[in-house]
C-alpha positions in Angstrom: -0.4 16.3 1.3 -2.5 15.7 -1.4 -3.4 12.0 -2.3 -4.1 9.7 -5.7 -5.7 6.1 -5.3 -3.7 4.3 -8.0 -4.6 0.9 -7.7 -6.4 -1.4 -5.3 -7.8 -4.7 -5.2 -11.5 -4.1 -5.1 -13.7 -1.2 -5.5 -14.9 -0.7 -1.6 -12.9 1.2 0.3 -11.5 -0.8 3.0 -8.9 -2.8 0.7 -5.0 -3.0 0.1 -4.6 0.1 -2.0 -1.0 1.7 -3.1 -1.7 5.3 -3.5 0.7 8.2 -5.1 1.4 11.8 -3.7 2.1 14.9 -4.4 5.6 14.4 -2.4 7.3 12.1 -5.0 6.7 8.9 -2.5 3.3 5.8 -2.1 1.3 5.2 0.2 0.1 1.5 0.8 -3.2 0.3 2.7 -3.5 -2.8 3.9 -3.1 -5.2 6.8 -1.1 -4.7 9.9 0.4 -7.8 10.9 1.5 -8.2 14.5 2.9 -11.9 13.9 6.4 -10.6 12.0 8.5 -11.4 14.9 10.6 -7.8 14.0 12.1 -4.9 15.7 10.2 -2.1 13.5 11.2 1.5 15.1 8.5 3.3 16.5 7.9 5.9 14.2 7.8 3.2 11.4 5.1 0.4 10.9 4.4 -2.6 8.4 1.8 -3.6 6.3 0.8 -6.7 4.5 -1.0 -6.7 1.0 -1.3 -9.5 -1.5 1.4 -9.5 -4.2 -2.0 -9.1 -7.0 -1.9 -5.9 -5.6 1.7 -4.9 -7.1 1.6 -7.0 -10.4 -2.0 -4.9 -11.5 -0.2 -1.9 -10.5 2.7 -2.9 -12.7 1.0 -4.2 -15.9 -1.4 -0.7 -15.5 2.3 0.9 -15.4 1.1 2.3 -12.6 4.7 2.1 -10.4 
């Protein structure tokens, strides 16, 4: 699978980041919370990242 960084919220690597690939689909970075209280299926997770994260991606028309 090959990988673009579209946007993230700082320029280290260890931040929320939303990322495009070559599939068609994003990838997000960011948090794992384990205070959610839901039934998530194994082979899925969650992840938590601030909501700056999707409005720069959508005013660099990024998504």
């Amino acid at each position: 699978m090959k990988v673009t960084k579209l946007v993230s919220t700082c320029d280290i690597k260890d931040c929320p980041t939303i990322y495009a690939t070559d599939r068609g689909t994003l990838l997000v970075q960011g948090e794992t919370p384990t205070d959610h209280g839901l039934q998530i299926p194994a082979h899925e997770t969650l992840v938590e990242i601030p909501v700056e994260l999707i409005q720069k991606a959508i005013r660099d028309n990024l998504i």
